[in-house]
Each structure stands twice: as structure tokens, then as C-alpha cells.
C-alpha positions, 0 to 999 in steps of 0.5 A: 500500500503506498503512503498516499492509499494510507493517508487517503484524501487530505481534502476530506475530514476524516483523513489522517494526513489533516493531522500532519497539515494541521502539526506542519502549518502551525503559527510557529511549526515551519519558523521552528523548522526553518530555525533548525536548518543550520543545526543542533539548537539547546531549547533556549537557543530556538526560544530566542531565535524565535522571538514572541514565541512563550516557553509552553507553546515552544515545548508544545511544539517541539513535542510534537514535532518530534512525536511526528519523527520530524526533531530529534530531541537529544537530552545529556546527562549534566546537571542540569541536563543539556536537551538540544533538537535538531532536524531528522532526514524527515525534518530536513525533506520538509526544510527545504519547501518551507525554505522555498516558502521563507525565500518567497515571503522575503522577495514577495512580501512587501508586494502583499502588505501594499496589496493589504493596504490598498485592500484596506483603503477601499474597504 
């Protein structure tokens, strides 16, 4: 069964890939993964990286991305004990479209808050 069969149609409520949209397209999920690109962050290192984001919603996240086999969470034994994340070879497949996505935003974004404005003013 390949893995389209088994996820079915994401388009329909019932199917099991809506999870993975929902996990992947989260506020913060795709500027955690793209955070993660360059390599092994320990968690207060991603929390500053990621302005605005709180400490609870960041080890929501970050629990399940790494429950969906996208980060590694690696703990050291120190004390404290050292927990860094990185991405997985899954994690790194999906960087590099939410790269793409990132490199659009940046060349593009300043052509959506003119059309944002201009909606705005004739509203």
C-alpha cells in the first residue's frame, strides 16, 4: 500500500494526513523548522531565535514535532541536563519547501502588505 492509499484524501475530514497539515502549518511549526536548518539548537537557543514565541507553546511544539519523527530531541546527562533538537532526514525533506516558502515571503512580501493596504483603503 503506498503512503498516499494510507493517508487517503487530505481534502476530506476524516483523513489522517489533516493531522500532519494541521502539526506542519502551525503559527510557529515551519519558523521552528526553518530555525533548525543550520543545526543542533539547546531549547533556549530556538526560544530566542524565535522571538514572541512563550516557553509552553515552544515545548508544545517541539513535542510534537518530534512525536511526528520530524526533531530529534537529544537530552545529556549534566546537571542540569543539556536537551538540544535538531532536524531528522524527515525534518530536513520538509526544510527545504518551507525554505522555498521563507525565500518567497522575503522577495514577495512587501508586494502583499501594499496589496493589504490598498485592500484596506477601499474597504
Amino acid at each position: 500500500m503506498k503512503g498516499s492509499d494510507l493517508l487517503g484524501d487530505v481534502f476530506t475530514d476524516d483523513c489522517p494526513g489533516r493531522e500532519i497539515v494541521e502539526h506542519i502549518t502551525s503559527r510557529w511549526a515551519p519558523l521552528i523548522v526553518a530555525a533548525l536548518r543550520g543545526g543542533s539548537l539547546r531549547f533556549f537557543e530556538l526560544r530566542d531565535k524565535l522571538d514572541g514565541i512563550s516557553e509552553k507553546v515552544l515545548s508544545q511544539k517541539l513535542r510534537i514535532l518530534v512525536r511526528d519523527g520530524l526533531i530529534e530531541r537529544t537530552v545529556e546527562p549534566s546537571v542540569p541536563p543539556k536537551v538540544s533538537y535538531e532536524l531528522t532526514k524527515l525534518g530536513h525533506g520538509l526544510s527545504e519547501p518551507l525554505q522555498q516558502l521563507v525565500d518567497w515571503i522575503l522577495a514577495h512580501g512587501e508586494e502583499v502588505v501594499a496589496a493589504q493596504e490598498e485592500h484596506d483603503k477601499a474597504s
